[in-house]
C-alpha positions as CSV (number, residue, x, y, z in Angstrom):
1,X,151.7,62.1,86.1
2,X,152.3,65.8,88.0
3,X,153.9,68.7,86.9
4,X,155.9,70.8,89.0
5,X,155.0,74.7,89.1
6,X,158.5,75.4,87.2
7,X,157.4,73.0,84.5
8,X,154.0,74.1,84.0
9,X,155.2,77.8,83.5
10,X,157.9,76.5,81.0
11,X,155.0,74.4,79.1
12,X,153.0,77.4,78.7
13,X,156.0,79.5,77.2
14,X,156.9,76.5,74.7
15,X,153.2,75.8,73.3
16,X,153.4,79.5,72.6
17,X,156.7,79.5,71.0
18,X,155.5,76.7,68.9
19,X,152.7,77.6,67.6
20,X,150.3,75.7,69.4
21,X,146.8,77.3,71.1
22,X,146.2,76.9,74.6
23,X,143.6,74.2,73.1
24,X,146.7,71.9,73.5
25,X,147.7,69.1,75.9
26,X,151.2,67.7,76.2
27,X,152.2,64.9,75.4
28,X,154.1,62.1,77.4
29,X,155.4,59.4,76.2
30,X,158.4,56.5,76.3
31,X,159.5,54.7,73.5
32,X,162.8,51.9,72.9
33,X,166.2,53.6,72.8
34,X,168.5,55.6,74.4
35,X,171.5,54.6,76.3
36,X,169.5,53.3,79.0
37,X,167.1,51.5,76.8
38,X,164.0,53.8,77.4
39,X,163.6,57.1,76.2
40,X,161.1,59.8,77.2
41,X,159.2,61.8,74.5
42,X,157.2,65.1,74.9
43,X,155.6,67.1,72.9
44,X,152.3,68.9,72.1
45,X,148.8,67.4,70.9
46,X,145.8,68.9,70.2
47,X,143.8,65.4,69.8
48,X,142.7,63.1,73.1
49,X,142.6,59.6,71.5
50,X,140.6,57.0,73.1
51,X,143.3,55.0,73.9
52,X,144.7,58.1,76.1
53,X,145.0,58.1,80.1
54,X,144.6,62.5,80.6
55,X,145.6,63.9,83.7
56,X,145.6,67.7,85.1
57,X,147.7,69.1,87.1
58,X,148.8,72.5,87.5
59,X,145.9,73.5,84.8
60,X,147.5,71.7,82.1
61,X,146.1,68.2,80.4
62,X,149.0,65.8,80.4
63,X,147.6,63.1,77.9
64,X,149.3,59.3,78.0
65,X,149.0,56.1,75.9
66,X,148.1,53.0,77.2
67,X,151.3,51.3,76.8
68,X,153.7,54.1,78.0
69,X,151.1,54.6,81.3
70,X,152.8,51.6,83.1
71,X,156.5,53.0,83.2
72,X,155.2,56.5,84.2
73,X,152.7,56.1,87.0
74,X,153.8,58.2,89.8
75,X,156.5,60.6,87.5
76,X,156.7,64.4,87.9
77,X,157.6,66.2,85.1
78,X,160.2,68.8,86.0
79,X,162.2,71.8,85.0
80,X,165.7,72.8,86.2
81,X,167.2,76.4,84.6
82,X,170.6,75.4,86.9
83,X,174.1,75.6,86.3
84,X,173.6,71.5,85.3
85,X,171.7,72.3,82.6
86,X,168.7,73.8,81.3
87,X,165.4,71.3,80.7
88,X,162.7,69.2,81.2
89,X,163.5,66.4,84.0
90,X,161.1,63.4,84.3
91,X,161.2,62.4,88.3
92,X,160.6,58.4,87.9
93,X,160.1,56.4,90.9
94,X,160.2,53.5,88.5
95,X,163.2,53.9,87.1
96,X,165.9,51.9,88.3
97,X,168.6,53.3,86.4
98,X,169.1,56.7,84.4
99,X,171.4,57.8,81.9
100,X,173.7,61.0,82.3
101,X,171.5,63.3,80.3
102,X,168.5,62.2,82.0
103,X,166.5,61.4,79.0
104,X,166.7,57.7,79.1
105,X,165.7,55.2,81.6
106,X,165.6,51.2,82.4
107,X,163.5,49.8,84.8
């Protein structure tokens, strides 16, 4: 897992906005559903489980589970503030197709 500069910077600004100290890691994770049949999650954690893969990149602990590590090995986390849209893009050489919206996936 990497995270683009862009996408760090807007990670920062959220776990702020949220609430969260900068004690906390984000979370990535895919779970069933979507239109595409996978679906992306992220969010914040404060806990490492055992069961976690953590990475760092851009000074920022990117923690993911055991099952969700195989469909994201080699993703970037991105962020686009364009005219398409405002958000988080995941960058997924595994995927081999990807909804509209960008937030599901199949492989």
């Amino acid at each position: 897992m990497n995270i683009s500069e862009k996408a760090a910077k807007q990670l920062v600004v959220y776990r702020g906005e949220e609430g969260f100290t900068d004690d906390a890691h984000v979370r990535v994770s895919v779970k069933g559903g979507g239109c595409s049949g996978l679906m992306y999650d992220l969010t914040f954690d404060e806990t490492i489980s055992d069961t976690d893969e953590v990475f760092e990149d851009k000074g920022m602990k990117v923690l993911v589970d055991k099952k969700s590590i195989l469909y994201l090995i080699g993703t970037t986390l991105d962020f686009s503030d364009g005219l398409n849209g405002k958000g988080f893009q995941f960058v997924n050489p595994n995927a081999s197709r990807t909804c509209g919206c960008g937030e599901s996936f199949s492989i």
